[in-house]
C-alpha positions, 0 to 999 in steps of 0.5 A, a space after each residue: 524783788 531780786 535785791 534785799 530789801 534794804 530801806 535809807 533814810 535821810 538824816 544828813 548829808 554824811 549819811 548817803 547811799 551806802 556809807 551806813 550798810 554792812 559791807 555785805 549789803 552794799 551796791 557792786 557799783 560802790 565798791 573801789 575795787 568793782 571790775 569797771 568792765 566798761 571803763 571810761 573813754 567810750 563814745 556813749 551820749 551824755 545819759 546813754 542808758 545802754 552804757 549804765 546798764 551794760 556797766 551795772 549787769 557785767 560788774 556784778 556778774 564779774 564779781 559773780 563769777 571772779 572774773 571767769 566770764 568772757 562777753 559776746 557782744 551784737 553788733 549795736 549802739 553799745 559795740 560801735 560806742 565802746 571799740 571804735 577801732 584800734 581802741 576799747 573801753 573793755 577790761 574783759 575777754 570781749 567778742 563783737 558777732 555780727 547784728 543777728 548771730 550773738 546768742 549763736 556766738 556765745 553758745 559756741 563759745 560756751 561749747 568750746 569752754 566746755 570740751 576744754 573742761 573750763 566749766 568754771 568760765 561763764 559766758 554772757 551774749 548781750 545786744 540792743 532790742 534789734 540784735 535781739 528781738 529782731 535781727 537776732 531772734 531765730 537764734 536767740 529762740 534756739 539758744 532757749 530751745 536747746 538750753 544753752 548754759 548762756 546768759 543773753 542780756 538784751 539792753 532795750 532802748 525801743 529802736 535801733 539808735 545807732 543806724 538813726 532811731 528807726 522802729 524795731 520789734 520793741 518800740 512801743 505803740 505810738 512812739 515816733 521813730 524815723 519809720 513810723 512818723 506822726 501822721 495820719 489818725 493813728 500817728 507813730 507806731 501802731 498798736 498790736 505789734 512787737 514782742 513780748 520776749 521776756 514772755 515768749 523766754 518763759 515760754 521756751 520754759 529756761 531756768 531764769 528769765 528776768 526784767 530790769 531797769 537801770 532805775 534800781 542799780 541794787 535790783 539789776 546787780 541782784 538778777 544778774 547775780 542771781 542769773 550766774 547761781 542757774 546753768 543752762 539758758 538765762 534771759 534778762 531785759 533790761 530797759 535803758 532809755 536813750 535821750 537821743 532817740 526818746 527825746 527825753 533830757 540827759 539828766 532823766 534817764 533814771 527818772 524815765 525808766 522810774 516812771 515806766 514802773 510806776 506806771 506799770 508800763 514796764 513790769 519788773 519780775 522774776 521767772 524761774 522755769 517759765 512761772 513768775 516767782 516775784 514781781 517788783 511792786 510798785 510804790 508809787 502809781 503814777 498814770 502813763 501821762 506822767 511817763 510819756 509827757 518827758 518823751 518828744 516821740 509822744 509829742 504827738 500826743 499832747 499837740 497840736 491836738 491832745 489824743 486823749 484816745 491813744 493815752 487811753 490805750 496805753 493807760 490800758 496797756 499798762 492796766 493789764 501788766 500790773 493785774 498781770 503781774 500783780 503789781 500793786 499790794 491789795 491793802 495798799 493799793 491807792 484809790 486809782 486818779 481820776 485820770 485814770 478811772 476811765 471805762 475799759 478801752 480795748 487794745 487791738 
């Protein structure tokens, strides 16, 4: 876990989130004096994700850094939403690239920083899945290859939401999207495609590759603290989910990206020179159901006709990240639900 562990308890309602930790131990986000990167006045959709984790990871690397850091930002949902023009919701040296070049921006930004000699400024390149695991790619793989001293965060809302909620490298299988409609027998996005880019970081072997979700602000603020310690090329995805694109309720967004832990649909980890180096265990295992019954784009897969198959083949997704990832502590391992205890489905 990127965090220390710390535990709360509830004994009242004068005693809440971090009124009783030591100063050291509390959240960047409960500090008065926080950097606010990504202050108030933004056109994000009531519980944008995108707009919590961009605010979570860049406050604490503000603080990481002292405020010697400048942000490269993919075209996207988080650009159009923060500087629709003449104004700006930023308080930090900002750049919008086009859609598909940000990690190529932000490594001749880090360039230009270095022949000035100001190696005490970091640089951050950050985009949705589109700009990233799509558009962006070819240049995201070469800022790995060549170790560029960037960190790119990629927040990941499983579509390209700002162009209208169509498929990207990232949606996952059997989700409705404006291009990959609930017909047919294998209705919404079909299984076998995509990328796994936090896996395909580990493989360029770079210093720091990490996972997030908005669900675990102290988690989130501990990587991208964690990522500023390493020079060279860092990665970290970061799952924020979108209400309008999901299909999910405004006030869920924190219990959607919760339950995608729990059920090992999303797995949370650490990687140091391409080798897992911890994992967030799971503390409550739910089965997948649980996680997509919040979701209109699995609507599908509850009616007019259950699809208990395809729930099968995501329970099973899900199996092999937490055996992957080894997220559940053997001794504590609850008795799996009978939901959940069906023959091994194979996923193609």
């Amino acid at each position: 876990m990127g965090a220390v562990p710390v535990k709360f308890y509830q004994v009242g309602s004068f005693a809440v989130g971090n009124r009783l930790l030591d100063p050291d131990l509390a959240s960047v986000q409960s500090d008065p004096e926080r950097a606010n990167s990504l202050t108030s006045g933004h056109r994000a959709c009531q519980g944008c994700g995108e707009a919590l984790g961009a605010r979570y990871a860049l406050d604490a690397i503000m603080r990481a850094t002292k405020g010697q850091m400048i942000a490269v930002n993919a075209t996207g949902c988080l650009e159009v939403f923060s500087t629709p023009y003449p104004e700006t919701s930023w308080r930090l040296p900002w750049l919008h690239s086009l859609f598909g070049n940000a990690p190529a921006v932000a490594t001749g930004v880090a360039a230009a920083m270095h022949a000035k000699g100001r190696d005490d400024i970091r640089v951050v390149g950050q985009g949705g899945d589109g700009g990233t695991v799509d558009i962006g790619f070819a240049c995201l793989s070469g800022m790995f290859e060549r170790n560029d001293d960037v960190l790119y965060i990629c927040y990941d809302n499983q579509a390209y939401m700002n162009t209208g909620v169509q498929r990207s490298g990232a949606t996952p299988p059997a989700a409705r999207t404006a291009t990959t409609q609930t017909v047919g027998p294998e209705p919404g996005n079909v299984f076998g495609q995509g990328k796994d880019v936090p896996r395909i970081a580990m493989a360029h072997e770079i210093p720091y590759v990490a996972t997030a979700t908005v669900a675990d602000l102290r988690d989130l603020e501990a990587k991208a603290t964690r990522a500023m310690e390493f020079r060279g090329a860092r990665y970290l995805h970061v799952l924020v989910p979108c209400p309008l694109g999901w299909g999910s309720a405004s006030c869920d967004t924190i219990k959607v990206a919760r339950l995608a832990t729990q059920s090992g649909l999303f797995p949370v980890f650490e990687a140091v020179n391409g080798e897992v180096t911890s994992s967030t265990k799971i503390r409550h295992q739910v089965p997948v159901e649980e996680y997509l019954k919040l979701q209109s784009r699995y609507a599908h897969l509850f009616r007019p006709t259950r699809r208990d198959d395809v729930i099968k083949k995501l329970q099973a997704m899900a199996d092999r990240n937490i055996e992957r990832y080894g997220l559940l502590e053997p001794e504590l391992a609850p008795a799996v639900p009978a939901a959940m205890s069906n023959e091994p489905v194979e996923v193609a």
